[in-house]
C-alpha positions as CSV (number, residue, x, y, z in Angstrom):
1,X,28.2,0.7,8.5
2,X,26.7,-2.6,9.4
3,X,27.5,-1.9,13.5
4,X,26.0,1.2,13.1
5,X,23.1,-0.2,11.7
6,X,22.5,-2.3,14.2
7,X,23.0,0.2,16.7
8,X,20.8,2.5,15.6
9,X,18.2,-0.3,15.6
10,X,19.2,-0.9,19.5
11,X,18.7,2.4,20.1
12,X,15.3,2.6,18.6
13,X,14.0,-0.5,20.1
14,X,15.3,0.8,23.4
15,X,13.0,4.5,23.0
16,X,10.3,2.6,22.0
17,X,10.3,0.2,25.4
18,X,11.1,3.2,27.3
19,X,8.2,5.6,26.3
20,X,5.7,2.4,26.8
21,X,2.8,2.6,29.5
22,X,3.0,0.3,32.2
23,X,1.4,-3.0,31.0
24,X,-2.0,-3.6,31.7
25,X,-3.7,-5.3,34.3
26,X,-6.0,-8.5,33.2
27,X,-8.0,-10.1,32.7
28,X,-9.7,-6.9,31.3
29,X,-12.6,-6.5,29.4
30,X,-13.7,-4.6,26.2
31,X,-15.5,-1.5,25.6
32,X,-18.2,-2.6,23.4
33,X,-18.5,-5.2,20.7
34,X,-19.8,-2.7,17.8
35,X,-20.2,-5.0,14.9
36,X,-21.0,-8.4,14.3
37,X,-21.3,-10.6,11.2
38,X,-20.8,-13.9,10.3
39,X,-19.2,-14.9,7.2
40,X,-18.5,-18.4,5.2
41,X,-15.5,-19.1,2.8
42,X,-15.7,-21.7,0.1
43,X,-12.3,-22.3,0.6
44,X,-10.9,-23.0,4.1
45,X,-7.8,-21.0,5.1
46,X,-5.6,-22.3,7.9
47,X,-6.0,-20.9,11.5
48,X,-2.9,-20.5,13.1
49,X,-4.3,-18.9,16.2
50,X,-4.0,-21.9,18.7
51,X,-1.5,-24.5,19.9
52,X,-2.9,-26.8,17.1
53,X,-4.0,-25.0,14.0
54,X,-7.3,-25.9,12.3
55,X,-9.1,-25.0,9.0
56,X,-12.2,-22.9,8.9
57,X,-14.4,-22.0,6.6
58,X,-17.1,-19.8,8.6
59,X,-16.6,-17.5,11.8
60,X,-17.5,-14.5,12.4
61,X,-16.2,-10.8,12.0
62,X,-16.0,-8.8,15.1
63,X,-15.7,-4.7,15.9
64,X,-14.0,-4.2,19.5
65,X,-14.0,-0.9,21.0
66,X,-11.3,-1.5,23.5
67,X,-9.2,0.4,25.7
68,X,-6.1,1.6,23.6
69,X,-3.5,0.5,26.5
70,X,-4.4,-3.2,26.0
71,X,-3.2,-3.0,22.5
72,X,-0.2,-0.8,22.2
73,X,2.8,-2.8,20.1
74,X,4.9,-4.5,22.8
75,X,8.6,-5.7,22.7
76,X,7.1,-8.4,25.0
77,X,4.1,-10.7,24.5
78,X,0.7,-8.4,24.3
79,X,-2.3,-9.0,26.0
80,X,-4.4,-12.5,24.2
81,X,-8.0,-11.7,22.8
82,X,-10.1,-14.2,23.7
83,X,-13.7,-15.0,22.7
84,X,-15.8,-17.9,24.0
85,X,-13.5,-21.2,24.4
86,X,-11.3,-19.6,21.8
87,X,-8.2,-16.7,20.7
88,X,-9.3,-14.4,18.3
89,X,-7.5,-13.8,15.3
90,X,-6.6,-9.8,15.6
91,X,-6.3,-8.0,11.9
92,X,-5.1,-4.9,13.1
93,X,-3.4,-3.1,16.1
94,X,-6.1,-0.4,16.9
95,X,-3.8,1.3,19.4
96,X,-4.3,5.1,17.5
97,X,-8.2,4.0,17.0
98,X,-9.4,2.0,19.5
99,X,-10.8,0.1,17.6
100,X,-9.6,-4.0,16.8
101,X,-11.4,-6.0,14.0
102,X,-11.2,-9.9,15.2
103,X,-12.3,-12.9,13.3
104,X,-13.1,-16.1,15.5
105,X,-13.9,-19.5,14.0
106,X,-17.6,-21.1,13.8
107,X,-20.5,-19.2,15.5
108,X,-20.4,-16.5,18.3
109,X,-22.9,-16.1,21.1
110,X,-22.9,-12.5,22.1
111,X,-24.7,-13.3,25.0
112,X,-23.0,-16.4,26.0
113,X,-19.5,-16.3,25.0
114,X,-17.1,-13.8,27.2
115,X,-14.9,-11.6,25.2
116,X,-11.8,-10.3,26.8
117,X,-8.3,-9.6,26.9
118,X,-6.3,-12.1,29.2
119,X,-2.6,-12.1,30.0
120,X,0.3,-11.1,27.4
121,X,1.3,-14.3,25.3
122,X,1.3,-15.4,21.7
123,X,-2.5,-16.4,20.3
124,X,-0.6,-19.3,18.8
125,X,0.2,-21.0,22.0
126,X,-3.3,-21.0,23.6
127,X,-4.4,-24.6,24.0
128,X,-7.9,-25.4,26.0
129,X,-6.1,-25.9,29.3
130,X,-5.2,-22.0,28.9
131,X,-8.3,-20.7,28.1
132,X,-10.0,-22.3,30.6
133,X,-7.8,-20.6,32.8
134,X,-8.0,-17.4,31.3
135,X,-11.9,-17.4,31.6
136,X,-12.1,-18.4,35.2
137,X,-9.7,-15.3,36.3
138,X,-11.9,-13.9,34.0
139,X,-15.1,-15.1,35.5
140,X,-14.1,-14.2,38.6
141,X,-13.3,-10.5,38.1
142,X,-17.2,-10.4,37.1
143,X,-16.6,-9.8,33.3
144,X,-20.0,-10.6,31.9
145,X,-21.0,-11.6,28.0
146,X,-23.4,-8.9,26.1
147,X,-26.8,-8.2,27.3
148,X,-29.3,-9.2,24.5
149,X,-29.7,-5.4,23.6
150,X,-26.3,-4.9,22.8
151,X,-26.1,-8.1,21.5
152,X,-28.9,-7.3,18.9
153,X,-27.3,-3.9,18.3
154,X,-24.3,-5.3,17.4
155,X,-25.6,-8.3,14.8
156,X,-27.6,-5.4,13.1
157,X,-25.0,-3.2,12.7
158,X,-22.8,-6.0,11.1
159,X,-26.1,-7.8,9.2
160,X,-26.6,-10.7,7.3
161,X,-23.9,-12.8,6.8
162,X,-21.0,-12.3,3.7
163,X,-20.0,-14.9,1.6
164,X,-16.4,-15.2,0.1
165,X,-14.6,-17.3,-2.9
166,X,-11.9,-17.1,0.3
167,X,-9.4,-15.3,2.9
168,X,-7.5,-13.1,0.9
169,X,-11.1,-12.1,-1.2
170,X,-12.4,-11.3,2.5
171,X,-9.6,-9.3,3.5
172,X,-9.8,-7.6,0.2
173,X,-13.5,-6.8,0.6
174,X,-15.3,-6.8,3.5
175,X,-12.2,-7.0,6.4
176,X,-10.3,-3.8,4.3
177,X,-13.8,-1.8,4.6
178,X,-13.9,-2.1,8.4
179,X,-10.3,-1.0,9.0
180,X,-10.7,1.9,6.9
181,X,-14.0,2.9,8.3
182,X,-13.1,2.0,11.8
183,X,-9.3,2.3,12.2
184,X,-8.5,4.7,9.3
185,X,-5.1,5.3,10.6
186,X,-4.2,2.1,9.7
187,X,-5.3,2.2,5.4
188,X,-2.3,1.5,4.8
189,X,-2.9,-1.9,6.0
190,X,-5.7,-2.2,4.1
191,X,-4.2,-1.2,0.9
192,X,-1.9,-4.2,1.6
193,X,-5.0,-6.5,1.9
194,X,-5.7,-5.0,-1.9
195,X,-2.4,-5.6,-3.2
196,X,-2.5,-8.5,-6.5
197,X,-1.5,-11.4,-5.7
198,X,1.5,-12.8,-8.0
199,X,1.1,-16.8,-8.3
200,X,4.5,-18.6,-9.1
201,X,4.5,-20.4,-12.6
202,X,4.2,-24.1,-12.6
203,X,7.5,-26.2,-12.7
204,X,7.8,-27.7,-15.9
């Protein structure tokens, strides 16, 4: 039973490379930055989405329209989202939607800070060296930051900024809204952000 199992799992991973699109080219940009709002946490969480993690305890929520191809679950390492000098931490896939709800640490510059997708890798293994890479292939395929209209579009549309006890009460909230008005085909996800969670007793 166990062999066959397995095999079956073989097989599935196998139909699932197969019917796969080509991967795509990058650097590549997004389609439009949709909604923008900054948010601040009383209690830091971890951010795992760099070669040396740090805590944070503001950032900012991002809305990505992107190109659906750039996104698509990957046996191999997917395209990196990158915004400013930093990789974006991605909540959701967005391959059905098109659309990707980011969080990135500190302050964002629509105008200033270049968001785009550069080559497949893991977030967690971006150090500065990379980035800086990534931006100047980026740079020199002429991907631009916002102009201030859509800049100003996008800040309005997210509004003021949204204050948290914490992670899991922003994911619960405010991150769970966006993927169900945004991504719907992905509530599930959501639901999971919703979920209680169960703290272990104290050892006596």
């Amino acid at each position: 039973m166990r062999t066959a199992v397995i095999t079956a799992c073989l097989l599935a991973a196998v139909s699932v490379s197969l019917a796969q699109p080509p991967a795509p080219q990058t650097p590549a940009a997004i389609d439009e930055v949709v909604y923008a709002r900054p948010f601040v946490l009383r209690d830091s969480f971890r951010y795992d989405w760099a070669n040396e993690p740090f805590q944070v305890s503001k950032g900012t929520i991002l809305v990505l329209k992107v190109n659906t191809n750039l996104v698509i679950p990957r046996q191999i390492g997917e395209p990196v989202l990158y915004v400013g000098n930093q990789a974006a931490m991605r909540l959701n896939q967005g391959d059905k939607s098109g659309h990707v709800i980011a969080i990135v640490p500190g302050d964002v510059d629509l105008t200033k800070d270049l968001i785009w997708f550069g080559a497949p890798g893991l977030p967690g293994r971006t150090d500065a060296n990379t980035i800086k890479a990534e931006r100047e292939k980026a740079e020199k395929a002429n991907l631009k930051p916002l102009t201030t209209e859509k800049a100003a579009a996008a800040r309005d549309k997210g509004g003021a900024a949204v204050n948290a006890p914490d992670m899991s009460a922003l994911l619960r909230t405010t991150l769970a809204e966006l993927v169900e008005q945004y991504s719907p085909q992905e509530k599930e996800l959501a639901e999971s952000w919703r979920l209680p969670v169960v703290e272990r007793p104290a050892k006596p």
